[in-house]
N, CA, C and O atoms as a GROMACS GRO file, in nm:
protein
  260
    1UNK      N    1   2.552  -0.163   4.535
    1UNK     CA    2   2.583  -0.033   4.484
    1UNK      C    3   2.475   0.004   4.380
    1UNK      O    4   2.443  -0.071   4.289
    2UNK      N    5   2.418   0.136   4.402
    2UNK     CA    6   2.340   0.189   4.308
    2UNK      C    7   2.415   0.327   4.241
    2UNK      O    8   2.472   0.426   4.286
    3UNK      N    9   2.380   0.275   4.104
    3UNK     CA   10   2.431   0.408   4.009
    3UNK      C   11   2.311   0.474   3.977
    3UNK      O   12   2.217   0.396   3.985
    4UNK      N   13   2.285   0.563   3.950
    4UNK     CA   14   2.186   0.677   3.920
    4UNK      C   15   2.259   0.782   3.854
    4UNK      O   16   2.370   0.826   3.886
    5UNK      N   17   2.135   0.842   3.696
    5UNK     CA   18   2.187   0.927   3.616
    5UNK      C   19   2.076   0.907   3.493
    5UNK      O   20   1.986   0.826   3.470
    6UNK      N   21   2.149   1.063   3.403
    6UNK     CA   22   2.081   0.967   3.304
    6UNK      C   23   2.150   0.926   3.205
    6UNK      O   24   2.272   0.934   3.188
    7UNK      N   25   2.066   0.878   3.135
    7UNK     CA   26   2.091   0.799   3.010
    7UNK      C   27   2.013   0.828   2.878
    7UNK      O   28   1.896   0.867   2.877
    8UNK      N   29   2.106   0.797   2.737
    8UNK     CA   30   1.986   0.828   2.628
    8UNK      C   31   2.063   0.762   2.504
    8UNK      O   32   2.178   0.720   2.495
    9UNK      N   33   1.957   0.767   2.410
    9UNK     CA   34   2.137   0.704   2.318
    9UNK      C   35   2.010   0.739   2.170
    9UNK      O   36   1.905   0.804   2.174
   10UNK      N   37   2.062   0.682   2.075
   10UNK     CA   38   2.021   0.709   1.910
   10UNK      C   39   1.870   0.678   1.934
   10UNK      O   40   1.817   0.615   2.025
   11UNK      N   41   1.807   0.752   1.809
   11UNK     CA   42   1.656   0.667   1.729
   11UNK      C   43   1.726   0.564   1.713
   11UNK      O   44   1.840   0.608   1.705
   12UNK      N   45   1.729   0.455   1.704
   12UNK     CA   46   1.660   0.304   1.612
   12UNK      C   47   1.520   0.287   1.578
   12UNK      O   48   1.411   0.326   1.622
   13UNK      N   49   1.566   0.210   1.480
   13UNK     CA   50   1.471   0.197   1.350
   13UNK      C   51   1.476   0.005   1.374
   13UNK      O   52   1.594  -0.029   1.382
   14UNK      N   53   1.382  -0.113   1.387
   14UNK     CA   54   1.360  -0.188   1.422
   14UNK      C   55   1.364  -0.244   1.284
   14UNK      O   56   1.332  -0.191   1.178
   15UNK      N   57   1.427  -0.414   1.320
   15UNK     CA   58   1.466  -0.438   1.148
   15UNK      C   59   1.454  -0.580   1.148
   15UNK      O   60   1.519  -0.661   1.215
   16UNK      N   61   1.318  -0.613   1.024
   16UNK     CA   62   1.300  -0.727   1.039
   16UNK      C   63   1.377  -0.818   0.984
   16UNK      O   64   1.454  -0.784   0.895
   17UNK      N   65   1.368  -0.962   1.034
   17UNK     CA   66   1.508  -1.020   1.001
   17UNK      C   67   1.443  -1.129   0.861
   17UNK      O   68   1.524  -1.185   0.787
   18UNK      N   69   1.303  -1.144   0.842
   18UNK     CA   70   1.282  -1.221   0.770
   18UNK      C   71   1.240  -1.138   0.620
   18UNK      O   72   1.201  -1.022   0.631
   19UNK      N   73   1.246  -1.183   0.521
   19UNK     CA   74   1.235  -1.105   0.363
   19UNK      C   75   1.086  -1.128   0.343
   19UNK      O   76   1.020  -1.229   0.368
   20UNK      N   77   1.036  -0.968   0.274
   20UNK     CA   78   0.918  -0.939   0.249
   20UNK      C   79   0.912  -1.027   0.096
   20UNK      O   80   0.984  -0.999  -0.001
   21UNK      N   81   0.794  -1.157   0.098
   21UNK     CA   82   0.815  -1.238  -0.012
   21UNK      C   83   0.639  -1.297   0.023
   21UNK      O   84   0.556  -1.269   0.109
   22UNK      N   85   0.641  -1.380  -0.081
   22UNK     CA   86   0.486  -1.404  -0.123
   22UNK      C   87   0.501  -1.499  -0.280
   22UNK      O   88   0.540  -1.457  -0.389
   23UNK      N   89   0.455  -1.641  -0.243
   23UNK     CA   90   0.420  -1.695  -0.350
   23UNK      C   91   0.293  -1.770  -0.349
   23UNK      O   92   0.251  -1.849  -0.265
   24UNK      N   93   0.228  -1.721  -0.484
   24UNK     CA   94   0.122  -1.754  -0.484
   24UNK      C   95   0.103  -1.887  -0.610
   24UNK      O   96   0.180  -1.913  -0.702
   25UNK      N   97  -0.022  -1.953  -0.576
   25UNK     CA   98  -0.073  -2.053  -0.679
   25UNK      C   99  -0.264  -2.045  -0.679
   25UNK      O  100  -0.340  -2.014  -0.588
   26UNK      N  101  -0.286  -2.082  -0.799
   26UNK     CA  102  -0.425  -2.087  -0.849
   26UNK      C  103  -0.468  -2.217  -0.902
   26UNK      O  104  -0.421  -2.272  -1.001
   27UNK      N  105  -0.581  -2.272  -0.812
   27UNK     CA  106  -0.543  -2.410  -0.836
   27UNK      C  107  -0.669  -2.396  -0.972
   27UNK      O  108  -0.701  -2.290  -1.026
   28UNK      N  109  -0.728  -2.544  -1.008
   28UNK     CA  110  -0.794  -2.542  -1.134
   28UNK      C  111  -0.947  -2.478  -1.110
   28UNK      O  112  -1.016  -2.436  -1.203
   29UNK      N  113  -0.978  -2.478  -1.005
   29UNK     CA  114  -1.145  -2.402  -0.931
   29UNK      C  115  -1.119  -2.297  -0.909
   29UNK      O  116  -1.219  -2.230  -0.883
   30UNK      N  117  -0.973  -2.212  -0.904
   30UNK     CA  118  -1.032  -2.072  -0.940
   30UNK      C  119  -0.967  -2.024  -0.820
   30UNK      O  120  -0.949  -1.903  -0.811
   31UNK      N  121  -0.931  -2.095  -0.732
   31UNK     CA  122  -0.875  -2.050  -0.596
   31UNK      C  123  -0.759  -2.011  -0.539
   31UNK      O  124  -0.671  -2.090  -0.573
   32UNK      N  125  -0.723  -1.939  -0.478
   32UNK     CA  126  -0.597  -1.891  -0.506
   32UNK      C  127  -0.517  -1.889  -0.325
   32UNK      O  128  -0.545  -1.830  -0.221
   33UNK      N  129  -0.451  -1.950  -0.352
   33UNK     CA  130  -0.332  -1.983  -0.219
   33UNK      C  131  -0.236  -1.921  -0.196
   33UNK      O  132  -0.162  -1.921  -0.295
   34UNK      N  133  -0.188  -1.852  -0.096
   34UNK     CA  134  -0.121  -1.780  -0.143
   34UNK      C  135  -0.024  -1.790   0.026
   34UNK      O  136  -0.081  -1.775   0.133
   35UNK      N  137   0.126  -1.818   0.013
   35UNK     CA  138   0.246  -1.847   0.112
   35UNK      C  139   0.290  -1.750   0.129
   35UNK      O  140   0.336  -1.701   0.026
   36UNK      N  141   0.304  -1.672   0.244
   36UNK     CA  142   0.361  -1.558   0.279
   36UNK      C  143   0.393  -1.555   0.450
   36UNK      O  144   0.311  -1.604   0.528
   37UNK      N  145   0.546  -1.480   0.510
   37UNK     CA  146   0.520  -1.439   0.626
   37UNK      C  147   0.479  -1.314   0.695
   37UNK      O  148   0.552  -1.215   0.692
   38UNK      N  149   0.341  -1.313   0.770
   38UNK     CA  150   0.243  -1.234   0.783
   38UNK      C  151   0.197  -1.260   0.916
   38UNK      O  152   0.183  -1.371   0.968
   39UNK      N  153   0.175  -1.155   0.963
   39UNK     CA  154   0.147  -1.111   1.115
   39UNK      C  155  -0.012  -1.113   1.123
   39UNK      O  156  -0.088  -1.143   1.215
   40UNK      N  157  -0.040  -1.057   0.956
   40UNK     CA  158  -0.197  -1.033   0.971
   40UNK      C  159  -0.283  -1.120   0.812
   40UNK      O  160  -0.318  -1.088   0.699
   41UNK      N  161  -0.283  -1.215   0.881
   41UNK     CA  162  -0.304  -1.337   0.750
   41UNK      C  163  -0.491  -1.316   0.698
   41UNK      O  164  -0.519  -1.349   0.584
   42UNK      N  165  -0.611  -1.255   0.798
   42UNK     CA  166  -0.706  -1.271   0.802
   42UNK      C  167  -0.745  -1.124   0.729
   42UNK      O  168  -0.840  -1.101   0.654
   43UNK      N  169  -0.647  -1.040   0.772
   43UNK     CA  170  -0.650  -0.877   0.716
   43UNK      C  171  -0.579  -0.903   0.562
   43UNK      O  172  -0.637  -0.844   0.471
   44UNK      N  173  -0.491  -0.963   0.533
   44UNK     CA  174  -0.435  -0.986   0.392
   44UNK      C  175  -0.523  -1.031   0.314
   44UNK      O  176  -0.549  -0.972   0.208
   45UNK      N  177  -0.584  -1.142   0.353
   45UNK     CA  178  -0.715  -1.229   0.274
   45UNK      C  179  -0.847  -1.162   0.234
   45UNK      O  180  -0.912  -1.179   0.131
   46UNK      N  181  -0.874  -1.076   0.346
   46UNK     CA  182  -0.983  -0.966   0.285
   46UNK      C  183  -0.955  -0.869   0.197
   46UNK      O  184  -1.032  -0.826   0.111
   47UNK      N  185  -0.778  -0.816   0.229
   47UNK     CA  186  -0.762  -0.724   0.077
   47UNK      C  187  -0.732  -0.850  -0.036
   47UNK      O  188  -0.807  -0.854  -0.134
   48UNK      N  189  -0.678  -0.901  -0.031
   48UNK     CA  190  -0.632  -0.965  -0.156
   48UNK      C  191  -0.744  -0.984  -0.249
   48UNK      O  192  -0.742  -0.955  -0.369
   49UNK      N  193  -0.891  -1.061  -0.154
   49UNK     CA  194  -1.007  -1.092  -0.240
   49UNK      C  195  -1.064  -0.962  -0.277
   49UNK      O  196  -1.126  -0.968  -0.382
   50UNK      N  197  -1.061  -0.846  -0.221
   50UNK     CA  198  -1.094  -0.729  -0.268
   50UNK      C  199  -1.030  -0.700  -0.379
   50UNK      O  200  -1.108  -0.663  -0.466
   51UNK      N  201  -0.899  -0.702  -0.420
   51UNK     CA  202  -0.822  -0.640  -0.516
   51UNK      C  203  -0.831  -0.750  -0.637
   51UNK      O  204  -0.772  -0.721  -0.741
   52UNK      N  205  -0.883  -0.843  -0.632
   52UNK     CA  206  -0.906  -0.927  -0.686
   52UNK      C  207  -1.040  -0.986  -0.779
   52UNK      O  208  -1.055  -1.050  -0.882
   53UNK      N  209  -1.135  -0.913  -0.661
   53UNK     CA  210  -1.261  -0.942  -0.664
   53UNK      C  211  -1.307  -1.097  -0.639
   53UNK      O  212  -1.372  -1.138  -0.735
   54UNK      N  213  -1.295  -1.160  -0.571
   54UNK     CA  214  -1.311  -1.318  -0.486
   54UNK      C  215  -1.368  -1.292  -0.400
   54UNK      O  216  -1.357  -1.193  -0.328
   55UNK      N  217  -1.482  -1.431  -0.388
   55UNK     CA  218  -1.500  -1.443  -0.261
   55UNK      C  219  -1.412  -1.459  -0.158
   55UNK      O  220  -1.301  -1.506  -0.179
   56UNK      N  221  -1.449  -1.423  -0.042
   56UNK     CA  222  -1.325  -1.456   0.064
   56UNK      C  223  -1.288  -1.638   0.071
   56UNK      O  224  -1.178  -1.689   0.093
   57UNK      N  225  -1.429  -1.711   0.041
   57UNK     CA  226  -1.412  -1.880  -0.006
   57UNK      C  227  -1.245  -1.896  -0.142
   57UNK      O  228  -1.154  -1.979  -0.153
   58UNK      N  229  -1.270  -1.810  -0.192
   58UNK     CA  230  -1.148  -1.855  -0.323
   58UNK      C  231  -1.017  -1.808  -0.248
   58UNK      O  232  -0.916  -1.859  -0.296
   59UNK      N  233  -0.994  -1.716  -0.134
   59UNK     CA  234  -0.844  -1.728  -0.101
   59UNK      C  235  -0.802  -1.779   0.049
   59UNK      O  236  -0.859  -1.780   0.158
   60UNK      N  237  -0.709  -1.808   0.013
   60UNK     CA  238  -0.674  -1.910   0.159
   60UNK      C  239  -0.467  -1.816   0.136
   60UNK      O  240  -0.382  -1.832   0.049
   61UNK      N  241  -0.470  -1.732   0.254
   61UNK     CA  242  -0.309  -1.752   0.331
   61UNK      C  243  -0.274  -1.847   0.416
   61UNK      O  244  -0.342  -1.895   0.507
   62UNK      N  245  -0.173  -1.871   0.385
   62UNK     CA  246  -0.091  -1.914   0.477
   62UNK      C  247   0.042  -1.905   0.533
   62UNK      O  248   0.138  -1.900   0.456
   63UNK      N  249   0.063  -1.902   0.674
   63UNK     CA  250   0.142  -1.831   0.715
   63UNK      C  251   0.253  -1.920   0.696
   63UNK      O  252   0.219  -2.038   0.698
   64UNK      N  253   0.385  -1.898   0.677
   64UNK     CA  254   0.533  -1.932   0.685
   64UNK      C  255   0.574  -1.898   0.851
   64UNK      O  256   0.537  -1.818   0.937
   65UNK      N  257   0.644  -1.977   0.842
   65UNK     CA  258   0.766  -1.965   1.022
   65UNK      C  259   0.920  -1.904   0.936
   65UNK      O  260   1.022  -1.881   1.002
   0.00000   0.00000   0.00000
């Protein structure tokens, strides 16, 4: 049996299930580590050292599961 028609239903709005969070540490050379969950870990690291002014060498993300 085939049904045919249409169909439609609400906007949704897509909702992430994990919390927007970020901890960072600076070790004694100046470098700065920084734990976060991030889709775009290589795009974060270039702003961060920008807003920062670092070489891209002084920050390291890393991603969380």
């Amino acid at each position: 049996m085939v049904l045919e028609d249409t169909y439609t239903s609400h906007m949704v709005q897509h909702a992430h299930l994990e919390p927007h969070a970020a901890i960072a540490q600076i070790d004694p050379s100046g470098r700065v580590m920084i734990w976060t969950n991030t889709q775009t870990p290589y795009f974060n690291r270039k702003a961060i050292a920008k807003v920062l002014n670092l070489p891209l060498t002084k920050v390291r993300i890393m991603g969380t599961l």
